[in-house]
N, C-alpha and C positions, 0 to 999 in steps of 0.2 A: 362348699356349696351352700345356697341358701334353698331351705325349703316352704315354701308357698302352702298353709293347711286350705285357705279357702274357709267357709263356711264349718264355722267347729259342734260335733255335736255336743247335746246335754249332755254334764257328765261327763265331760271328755277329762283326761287327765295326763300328763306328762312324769318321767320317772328319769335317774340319774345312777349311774352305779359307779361307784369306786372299786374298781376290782384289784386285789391281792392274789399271793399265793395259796391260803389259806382261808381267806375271807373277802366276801365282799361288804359292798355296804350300798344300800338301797335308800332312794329318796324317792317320794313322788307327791308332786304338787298341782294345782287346778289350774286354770283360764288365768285366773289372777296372779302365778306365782305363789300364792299360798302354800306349805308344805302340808303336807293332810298325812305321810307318814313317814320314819326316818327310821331304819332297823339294819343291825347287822346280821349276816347271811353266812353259813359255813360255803367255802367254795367248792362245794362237792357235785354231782349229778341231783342229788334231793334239796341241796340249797338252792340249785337254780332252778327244777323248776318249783320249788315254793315262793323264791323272787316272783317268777312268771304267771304265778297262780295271785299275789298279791295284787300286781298289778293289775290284773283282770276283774278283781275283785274291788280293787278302788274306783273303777269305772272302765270309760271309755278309752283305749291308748291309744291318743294320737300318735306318738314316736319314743324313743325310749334312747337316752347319748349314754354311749356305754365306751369306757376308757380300755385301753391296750387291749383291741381286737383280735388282735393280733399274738399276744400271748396269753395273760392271765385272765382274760375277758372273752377268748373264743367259744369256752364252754357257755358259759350264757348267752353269749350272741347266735349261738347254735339254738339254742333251745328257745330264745324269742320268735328268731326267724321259723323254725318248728311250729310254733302257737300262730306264727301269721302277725306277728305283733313288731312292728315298722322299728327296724335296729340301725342305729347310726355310730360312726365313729365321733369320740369329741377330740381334741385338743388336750394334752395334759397340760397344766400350767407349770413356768418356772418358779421362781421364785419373784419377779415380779409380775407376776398373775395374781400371785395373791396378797400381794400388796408390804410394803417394809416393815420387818419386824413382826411376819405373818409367823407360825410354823405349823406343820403340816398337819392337818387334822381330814379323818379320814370322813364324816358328816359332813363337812362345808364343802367337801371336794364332790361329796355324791350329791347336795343340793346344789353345786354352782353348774353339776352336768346336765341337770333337770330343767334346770333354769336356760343353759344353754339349749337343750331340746325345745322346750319352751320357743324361744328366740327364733329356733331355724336359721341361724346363722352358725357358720363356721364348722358345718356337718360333713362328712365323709362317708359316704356305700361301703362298707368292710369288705373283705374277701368273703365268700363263701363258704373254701375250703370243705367243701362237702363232696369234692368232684375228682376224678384224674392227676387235676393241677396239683391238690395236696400231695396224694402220692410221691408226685416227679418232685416236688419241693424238699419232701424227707429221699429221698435217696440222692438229691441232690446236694444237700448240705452237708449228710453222712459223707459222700464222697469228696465233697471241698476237706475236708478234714481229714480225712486217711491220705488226699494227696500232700496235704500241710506235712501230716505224719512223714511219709516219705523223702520229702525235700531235709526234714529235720536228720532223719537217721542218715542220708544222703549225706547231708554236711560233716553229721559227727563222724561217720568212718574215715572224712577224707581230712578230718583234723586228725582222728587218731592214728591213721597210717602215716600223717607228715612227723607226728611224736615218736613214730615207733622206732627201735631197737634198726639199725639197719640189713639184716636179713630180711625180719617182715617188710620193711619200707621200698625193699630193690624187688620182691617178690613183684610187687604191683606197678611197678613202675612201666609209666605209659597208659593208664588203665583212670578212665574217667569214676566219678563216685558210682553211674549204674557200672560199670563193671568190675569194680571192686565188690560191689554189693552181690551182683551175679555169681563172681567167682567163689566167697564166702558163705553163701547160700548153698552153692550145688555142689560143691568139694567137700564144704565142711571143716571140721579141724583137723590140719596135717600132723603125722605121725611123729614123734620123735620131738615136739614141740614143749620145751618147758620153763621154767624161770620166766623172766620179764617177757619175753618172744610170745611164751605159752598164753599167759593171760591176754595178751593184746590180741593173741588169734582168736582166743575163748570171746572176749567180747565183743570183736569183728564179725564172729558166724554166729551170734543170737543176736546182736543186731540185724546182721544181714538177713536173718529169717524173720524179724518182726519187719523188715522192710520188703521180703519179697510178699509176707502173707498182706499187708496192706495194700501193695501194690494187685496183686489179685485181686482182692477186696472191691478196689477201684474197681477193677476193669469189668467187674459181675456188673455194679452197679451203674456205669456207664451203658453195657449190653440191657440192661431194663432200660436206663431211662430212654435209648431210643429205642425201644420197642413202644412204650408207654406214648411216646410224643407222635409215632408215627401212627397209632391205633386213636389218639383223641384228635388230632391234628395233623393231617395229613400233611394239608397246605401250607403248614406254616415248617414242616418237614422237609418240605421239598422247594422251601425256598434258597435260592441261587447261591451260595455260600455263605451259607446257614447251617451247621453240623447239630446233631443231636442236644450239646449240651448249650451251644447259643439257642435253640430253639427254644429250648426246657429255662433257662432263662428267660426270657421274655413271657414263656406262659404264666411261667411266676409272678412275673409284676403284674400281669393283667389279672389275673386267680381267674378261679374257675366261675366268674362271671364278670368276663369283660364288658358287660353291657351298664356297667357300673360308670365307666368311662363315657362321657355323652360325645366325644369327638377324637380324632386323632390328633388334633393336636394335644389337648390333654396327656394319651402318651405319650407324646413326643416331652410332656414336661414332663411323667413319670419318670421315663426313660434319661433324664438330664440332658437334652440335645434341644433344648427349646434358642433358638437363635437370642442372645443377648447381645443387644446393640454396645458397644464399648467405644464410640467417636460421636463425633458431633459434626455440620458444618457439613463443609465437599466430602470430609474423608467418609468412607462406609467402610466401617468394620464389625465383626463378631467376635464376640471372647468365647471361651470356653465355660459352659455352664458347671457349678461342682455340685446340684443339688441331684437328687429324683435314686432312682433305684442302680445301684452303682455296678450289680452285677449284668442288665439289661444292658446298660452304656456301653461295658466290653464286652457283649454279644452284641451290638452291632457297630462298635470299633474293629473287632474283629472280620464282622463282614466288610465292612467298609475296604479294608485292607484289601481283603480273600479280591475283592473285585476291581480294584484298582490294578490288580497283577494279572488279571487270567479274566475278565470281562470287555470284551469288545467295546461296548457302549458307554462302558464307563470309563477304560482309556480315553475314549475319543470325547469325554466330557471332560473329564483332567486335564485334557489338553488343550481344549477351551478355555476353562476357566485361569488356564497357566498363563495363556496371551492374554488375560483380563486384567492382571496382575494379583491375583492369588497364587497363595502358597500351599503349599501342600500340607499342612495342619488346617490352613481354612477350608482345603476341597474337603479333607475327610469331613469334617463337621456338617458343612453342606449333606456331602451323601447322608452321613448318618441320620439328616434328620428326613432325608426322601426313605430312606430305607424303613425310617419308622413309619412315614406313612403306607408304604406296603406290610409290612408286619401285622400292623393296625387292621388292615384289610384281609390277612389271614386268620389274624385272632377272631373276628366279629363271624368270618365264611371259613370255616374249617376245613369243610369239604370241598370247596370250591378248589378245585385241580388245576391249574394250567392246562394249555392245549397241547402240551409238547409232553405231559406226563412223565412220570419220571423213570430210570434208567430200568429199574428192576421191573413196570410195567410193559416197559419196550423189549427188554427181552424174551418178558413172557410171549409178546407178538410173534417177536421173529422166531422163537421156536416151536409156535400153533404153525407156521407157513411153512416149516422145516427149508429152513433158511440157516449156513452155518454163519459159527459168527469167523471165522476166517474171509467169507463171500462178503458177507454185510461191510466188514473193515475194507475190504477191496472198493466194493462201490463207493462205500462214502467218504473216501482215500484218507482213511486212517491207519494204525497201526493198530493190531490184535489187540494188544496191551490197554490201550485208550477207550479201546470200544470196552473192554472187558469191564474199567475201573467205572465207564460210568453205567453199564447195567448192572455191576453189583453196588452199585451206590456210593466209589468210593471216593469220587472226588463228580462234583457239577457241572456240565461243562453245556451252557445254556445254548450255545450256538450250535455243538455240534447234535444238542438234542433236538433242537428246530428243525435242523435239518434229517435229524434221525425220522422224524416224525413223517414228515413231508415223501422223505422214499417211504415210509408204512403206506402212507395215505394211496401214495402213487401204485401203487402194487406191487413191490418189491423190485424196482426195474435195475437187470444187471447188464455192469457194460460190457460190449465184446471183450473175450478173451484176446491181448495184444498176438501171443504166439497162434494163433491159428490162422490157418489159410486165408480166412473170410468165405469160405463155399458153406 
């Protein structure tokens, strides 16, 4: 982004920071690029704000380009924004940023940020990470990791059971890696088990307990994150095949102040679904974008999918776009980039609910009106089952919620009972 200061005041002054693990490094300069000070900083809570105190003290801070936001740089970018004092992301340079035959010096890198602050050219709105979003981010990447974990122990038992002795090996046989893993876990080690047999059993059920206790692990942290998604973000919750951890993606890319984003299509680049033209001429095509935030893409690849099998509207756009002569990798791409623009409009209206609300809302209706839900699945000629899955939440199903709605609205109207008289 470029940023416009307008009219600068007296004294105004610009500052760059090089952030480490251990250390930052501080520059700040005047109106003219001047450096007026150049100091290194411990990267602790009293280095940053004696940074922040410096700055203050040099003058006026117009803006302040502060490098890796996002890891080594969140601490001071927390405590500028604290002061009120205008924090931007910069650009780190490669190796041709700084030009051939440069090497890395950690003073030119915090005046070249200053300088770019300075500029207003080539700045970024960081996360905030002050809000909800951070939370769902750490239980979210905890849990990408212990699922990693699983798949790993998953693999190793089904290599060590194809190596094993064959008593152990015919033991399991027929038995996927979760059920080798299940049966290892919950039996334990068999009786009478020793020599080469023994040990492979022995390391079979302490794997299979670091693979059930991880899999646990997961599943606590999956139960918060949608608790957490559904309590800061409703809307963005109870959008149409959208599960807990797509949701919690997405809120990720956006952090906890989407307003950082000045348009949806912006997400839409975040997210790598930006339409790239790949022909020229009569022909019109789209490639596949590889850039933007890679976990948001398969959250709404994912959606993309979930509605192309079980959404009305979107079959019957599929099918459209099939006599166009697209293919089924270009529809997904299409959706994915409509679906960003809904997304986009649930990140910015949180609250903002649909008119059809969602399953566990409508249950609470029909059990205020004492209404079973055996009656309600009769009227709205479904089965128990279907009605049951979407007032606990467990699958979407947007059409037959429209119409769930629509009998609430109606005052719960049931139809004759077939077997009666009609008196």
């Amino acid at each position: 982004m470029d940023v416009s200061y307008g009219n600068v005041p007296d004294g105004a002054v610009w500052a760059g920071i090089d952030t480490h693990a251990d250390s930052n490094w501080l520059s700040v300069v005047d109106a003219r690029g001047r450096e007026l000070r150049s100091e290194q900083l411990p990267a602790t809570a009293d280095g940053c704000r004696q940074a922040a105190e410096i700055i203050l003290a040099m003058g006026a801070p117009v803006s302040v380009g502060v490098e890796c936001t996002g890891s080594y740089g969140a601490g001071i970018a927390r405590e500028l924004a604290g002061r009120g004092i205008p924090c931007y992301e910069v650009v780190t340079p490669g190796r041709p940023g700084r030009g051939r035959g440069c090497s890395k010096d950690d003073a030119a890198d915090a005046l070249r940020a200053a300088l770019q602050a300075l500029s207003g050219r080539d700045l970024a709105v960081p996360k905030a990470r002050n809000g909800w979003v951070e939370g769902v981010r750490a239980l979210y990447v905890v849990r990408e990791s212990l699922v990693r974990a699983c798949t790993s122990y998953a693999n190793l038992g089904i290599a060590i059971v194809r190596e094993a002795p064959d008593p152990v090996r015919s033991s399991f046989a027929g038995l996927g890696a979760a059920g080798i893993m299940r049966r290892c876990a919950l039996s334990g080690m068999p009786a009478g088990c020793s020599g080469v047999a023994g040990a492979v059993m022995l390391a079979l059920c302490r794997l299979a307990e670091a693979w059930l206790e991880a899999r646990k692990a997961a599943d606590e942290l999956e139960h918060r994150i949608a608790e957490m998604v559904r309590a800061g973000n409703p809307a963005l919750a109870s959008m149409y095949g959208c599960g807990p951890l797509g949701a919690a993606a997405l809120a990720i890319a956006a952090g906890d102040n989407p307003s950082r984003m000045h348009s949806e299509a912006a997400f839409a680049a975040l997210c790598g679904v930006s339409p790239l033209r790949a022909s020229s001429g009569k022909t019109r095509r789209h490639r596949l974008s590889r850039g933007g935030d890679r976990r948001a893409n398969r959250a709404l690849h994912v959606i993309a999918i979930h509605r192309m099998r079980s959404d009305p509207r979107t079959i019957a756009y599929a099918e459209r776009r099939r006599r166009e002569g697209l293919s089924d990798r270009e529809i997904r791409r299409c959706l994915k980039r409509y679906i960003a623009r809904e997304a986009y409009r649930c990140l910015m209206h949180p609250f903002d609910l649909g008119k059809s609300g969602t399953g566990p809302e409508l249950r609470q209706e029909r059990i205020a009106a004492g209404v079973t839900q055996k009656a309600a699945a009769s009227a709205l000629g479904v089965t128990a089952s279907t009605l049951c899955d979407l007032e606990l939440g467990h699958h979407q199903f947007r059409e037959l919620a429209q119409r769930y709605r629509r009998w609430i609205d109606d005052g719960f109207p049931m139809d004759p009972d077939p077997d009666s008289d009609g008196d």
